[in-house]
C-alpha positions in Angstrom: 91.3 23.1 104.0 87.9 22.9 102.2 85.4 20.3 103.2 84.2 19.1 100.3 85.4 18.1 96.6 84.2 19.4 93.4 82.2 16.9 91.3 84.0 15.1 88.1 80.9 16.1 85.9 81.5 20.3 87.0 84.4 21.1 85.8 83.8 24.9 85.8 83.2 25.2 89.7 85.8 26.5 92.4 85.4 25.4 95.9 85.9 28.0 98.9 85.2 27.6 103.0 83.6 31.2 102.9 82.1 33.6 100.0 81.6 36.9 100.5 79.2 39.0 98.3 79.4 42.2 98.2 82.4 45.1 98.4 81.5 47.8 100.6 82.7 48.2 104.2 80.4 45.3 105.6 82.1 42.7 102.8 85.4 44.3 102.6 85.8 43.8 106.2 84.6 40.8 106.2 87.4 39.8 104.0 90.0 40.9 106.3 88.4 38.7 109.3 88.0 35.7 106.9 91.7 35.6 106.2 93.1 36.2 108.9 91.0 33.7 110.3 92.6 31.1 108.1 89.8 30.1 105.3 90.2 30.3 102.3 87.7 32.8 100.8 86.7 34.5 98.0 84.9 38.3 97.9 82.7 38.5 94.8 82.3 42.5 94.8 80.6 43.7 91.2 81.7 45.3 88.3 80.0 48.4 90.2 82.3 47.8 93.3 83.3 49.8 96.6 79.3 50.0 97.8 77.1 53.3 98.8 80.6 54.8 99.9 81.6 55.4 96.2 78.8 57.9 96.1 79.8 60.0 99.2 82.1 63.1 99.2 83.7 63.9 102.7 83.4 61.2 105.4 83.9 62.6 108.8 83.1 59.9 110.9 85.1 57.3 109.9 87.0 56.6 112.7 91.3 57.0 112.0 91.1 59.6 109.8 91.5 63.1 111.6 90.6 64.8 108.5 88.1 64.1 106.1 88.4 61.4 103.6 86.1 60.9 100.6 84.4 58.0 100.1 85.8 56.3 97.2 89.6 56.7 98.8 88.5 55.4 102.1 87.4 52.4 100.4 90.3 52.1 97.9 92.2 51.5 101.0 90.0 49.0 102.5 90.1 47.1 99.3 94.3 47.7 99.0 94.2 46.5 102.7 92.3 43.4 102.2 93.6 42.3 99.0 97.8 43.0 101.0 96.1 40.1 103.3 95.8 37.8 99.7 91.9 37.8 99.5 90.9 36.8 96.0 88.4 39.8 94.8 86.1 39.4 91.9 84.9 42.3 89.9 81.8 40.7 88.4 78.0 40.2 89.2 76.7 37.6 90.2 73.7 36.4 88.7 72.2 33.6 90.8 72.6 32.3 94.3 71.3 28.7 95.3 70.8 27.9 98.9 68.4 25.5 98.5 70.5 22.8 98.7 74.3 22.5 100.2 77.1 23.4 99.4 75.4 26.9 98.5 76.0 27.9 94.9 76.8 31.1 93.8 77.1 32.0 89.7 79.2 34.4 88.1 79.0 34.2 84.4 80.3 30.8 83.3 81.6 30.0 87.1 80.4 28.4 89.6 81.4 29.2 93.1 80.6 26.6 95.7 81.2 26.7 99.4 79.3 26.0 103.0 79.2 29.4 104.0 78.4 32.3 102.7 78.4 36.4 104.0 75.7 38.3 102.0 76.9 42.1 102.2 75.0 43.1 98.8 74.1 46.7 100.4 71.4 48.7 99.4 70.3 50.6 96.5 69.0 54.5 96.0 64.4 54.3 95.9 62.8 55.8 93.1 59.9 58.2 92.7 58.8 55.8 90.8 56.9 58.4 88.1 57.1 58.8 84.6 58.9 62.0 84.1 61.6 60.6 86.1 62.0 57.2 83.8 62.0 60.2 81.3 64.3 62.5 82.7 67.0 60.1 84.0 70.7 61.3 83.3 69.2 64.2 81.8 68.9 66.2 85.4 67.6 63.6 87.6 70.2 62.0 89.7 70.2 59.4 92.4 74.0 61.0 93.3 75.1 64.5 93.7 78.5 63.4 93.9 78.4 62.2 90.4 76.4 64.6 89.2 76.8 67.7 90.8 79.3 69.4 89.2 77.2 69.5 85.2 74.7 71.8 87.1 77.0 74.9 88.3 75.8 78.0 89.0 72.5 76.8 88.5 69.2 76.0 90.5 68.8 72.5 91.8 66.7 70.6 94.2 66.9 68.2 96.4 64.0 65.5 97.6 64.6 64.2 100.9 65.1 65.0 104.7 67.9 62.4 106.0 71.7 62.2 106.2 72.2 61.4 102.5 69.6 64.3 101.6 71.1 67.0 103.6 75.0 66.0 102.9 73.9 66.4 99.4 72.5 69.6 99.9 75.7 70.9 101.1 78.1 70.1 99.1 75.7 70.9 96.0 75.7 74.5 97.5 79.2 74.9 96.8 78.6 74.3 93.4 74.9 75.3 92.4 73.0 78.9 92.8 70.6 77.5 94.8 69.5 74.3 96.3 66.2 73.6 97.1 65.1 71.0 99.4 61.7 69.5 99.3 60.5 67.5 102.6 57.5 66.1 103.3 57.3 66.5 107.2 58.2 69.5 108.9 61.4 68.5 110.1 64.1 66.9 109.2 65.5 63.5 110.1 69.3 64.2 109.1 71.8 64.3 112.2 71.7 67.3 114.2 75.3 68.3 113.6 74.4 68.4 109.5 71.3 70.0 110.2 72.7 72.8 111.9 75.4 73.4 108.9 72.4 73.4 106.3 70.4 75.9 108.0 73.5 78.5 108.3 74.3 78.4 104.4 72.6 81.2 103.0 71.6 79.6 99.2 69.8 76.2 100.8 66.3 77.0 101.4 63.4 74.6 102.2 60.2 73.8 101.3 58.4 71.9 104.5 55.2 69.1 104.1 55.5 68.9 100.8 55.8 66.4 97.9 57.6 66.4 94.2 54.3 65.7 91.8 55.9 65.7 88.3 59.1 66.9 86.9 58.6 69.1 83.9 60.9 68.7 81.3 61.3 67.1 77.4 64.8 67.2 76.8 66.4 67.8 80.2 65.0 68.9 83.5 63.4 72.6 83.6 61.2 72.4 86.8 59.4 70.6 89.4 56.0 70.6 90.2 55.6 70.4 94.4 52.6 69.7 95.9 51.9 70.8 99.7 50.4 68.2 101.8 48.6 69.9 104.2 46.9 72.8 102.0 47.2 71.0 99.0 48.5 73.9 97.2 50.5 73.5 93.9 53.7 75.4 92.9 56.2 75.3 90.5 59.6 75.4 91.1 62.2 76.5 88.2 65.5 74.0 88.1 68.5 72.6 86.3 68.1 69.0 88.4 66.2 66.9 90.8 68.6 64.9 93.5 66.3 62.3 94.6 67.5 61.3 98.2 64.6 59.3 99.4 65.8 56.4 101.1 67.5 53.0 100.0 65.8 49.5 99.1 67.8 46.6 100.0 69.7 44.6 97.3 67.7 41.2 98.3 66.7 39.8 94.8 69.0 37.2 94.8 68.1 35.4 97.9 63.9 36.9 98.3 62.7 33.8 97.9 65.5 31.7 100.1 66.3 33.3 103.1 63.4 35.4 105.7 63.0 38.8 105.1 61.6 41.8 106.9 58.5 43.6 105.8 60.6 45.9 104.4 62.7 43.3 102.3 66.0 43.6 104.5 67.2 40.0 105.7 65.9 39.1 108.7 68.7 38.6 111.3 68.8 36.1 114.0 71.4 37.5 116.6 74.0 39.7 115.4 74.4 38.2 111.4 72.5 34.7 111.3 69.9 34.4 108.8 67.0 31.9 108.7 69.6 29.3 106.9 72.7 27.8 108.7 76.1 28.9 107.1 74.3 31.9 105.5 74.8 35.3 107.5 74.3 39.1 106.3 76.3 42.2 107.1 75.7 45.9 106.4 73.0 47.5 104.7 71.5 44.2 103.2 70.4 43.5 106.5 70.7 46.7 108.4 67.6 49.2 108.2 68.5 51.7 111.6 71.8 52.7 111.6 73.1 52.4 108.0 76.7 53.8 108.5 80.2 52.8 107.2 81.2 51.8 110.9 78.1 49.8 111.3 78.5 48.2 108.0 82.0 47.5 108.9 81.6 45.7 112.3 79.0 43.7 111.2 81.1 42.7 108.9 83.7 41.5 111.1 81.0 39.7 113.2 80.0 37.7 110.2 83.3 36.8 109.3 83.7 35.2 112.7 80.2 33.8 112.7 81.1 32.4 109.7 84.5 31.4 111.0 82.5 29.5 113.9 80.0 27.5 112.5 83.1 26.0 109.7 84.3 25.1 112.7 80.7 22.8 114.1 80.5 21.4 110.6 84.0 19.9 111.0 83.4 17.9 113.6 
């Protein structure tokens, strides 16, 4: 039962005990725990749905899968899974969210979703060099996802910017596809697992170029090279290629709420326990909220922690 009624004057408003944003594992999940908790709830996941997962080729580490599973059919069955249970998805954006006054108000076109709690699970999205050959050269061989991407550049010379998980997964499966793959760090290490690190070093067409930074990518019509710049020496080279992979790190997906809820320096909501944010009856799962870790599992539990966070405090505002 809801705990509130929708006013005469707002006839284009839907009322719901829980709303989710978002449809990766950390919102998906915290679908399941919301219905099987008994509220009635609503996930509102994007016209972009499924979350960073979409993106990734072979998971491994997913627990329950003894073979690898890629991404976007491990999530098509968290979504088939959740949705068996009867939660209500939406495939559209949402385009403002009001906390500043209760129930909490969350948009969608011409609706208006209302409820008293809501799970923020908006994930993160792929940082930017932030130059202007790359405004330039977007879709035209600079990608922000080798899955997507990968397989128009065959055969042909690629690099990769970045040193962590999503860089070095990238680089190997791109090497099953490309001549070469090139990937420029700017320490001299890497910061990817130690299990992928060790794959990446034993294929022979990955190379690496250490303390050193992308400067401009050369190109008019579609990417022909990178300029790379090393840190230490300062010395300038160029490197021939078909594509840039840019796989620098996320920013999290806080618009909506930046000026509502505390953040971190760094923009991800600030937690308060496990999924409590600075605002009763808001909490935040996943990526959104979660700068360490930043796994599927991860994502996933804290989604099932918000659910029941969420699931909790219902139950103090009852009475």
């Amino acid at each position: 039962m809801t705990m509130f009624s929708i006013p005469k004057d707002e006839s284009e408003q839907e009322k719901h005990e829980i709303i989710i944003v978002g449809s990766g594992p950390a919102g998906l999940t915290a679908g399941i725990y919301a219905i099987r908790g008994g509220a009635d709830a609503i996930l509102i996941g994007g016209y972009s749905s499924g979350g960073q997962l979409m993106l990734t080729t072979e998971v491994e580490n997913y627990p329950g899968f003894p073979e690898p599973i890629l991404g976007p059919e491990l999530m098509k069955r968290m979504r088939e899974q959740v949705e068996r249970l009867g939660l209500k998805i939406i495939d559209k954006d949402v385009t403002k969210i009001n906390l500043k006054e209760r129930p909490f108000k969350v948009h969608v076109e011409d609706t208006t979703y209302i409820t008293d709690s809501i799970i923020l699970a908006t994930g993160a999205s792929a940082r930017e060099l932030n130059m202007p050959s790359e405004q330039k050269l977007k879709g035209k061989g600079v990608s922000y996802c080798a899955v997507c991407d990968g397989a128009f550049f065959k055969n042909t010379d690629v690099v990769v910017i970045g040193g962590g998980d999503t860089a070095i997964e990238d680089s190997i499966y791109l090497s099953k596809i490309a001549k070469t793959v090139t990937v420029v760090h700017r320490r001299d290490k890497l910061r990817a697992q130690a299990i992928l690190q060790k794959q990446a070093f034993s294929i022979p067409n990955i190379k690496f170029v250490w303390n050193s930074v992308i400067s401009d990518i050369i190109g008019e019509k579609k990417v022909e090279a990178v300029k790379v710049v090393n840190k230490i020496d300062r010395h300038e080279n160029t490197l021939n290629c078909s594509a840039v992979f840019v796989d620098i790190g996320h920013i999290p997906n806080t618009s909506l709420v930046e000026d509502q809820v505390e953040l971190t320096a760094e923009k991800y909501i600030k937690l308060y326990g496990e999924t409590r944010t600075s605002l009763d009856g808001v909490f935040a799962a996943g990526d959104v909220a979660d700068h360490l870790y930043r796994q599927a599992i991860t994502a996933a539990g804290m989604g099932a922690k918000a659910s029941l966070d969420a699931l909790r405090y219902l139950q103090t505002i009852k009475g």
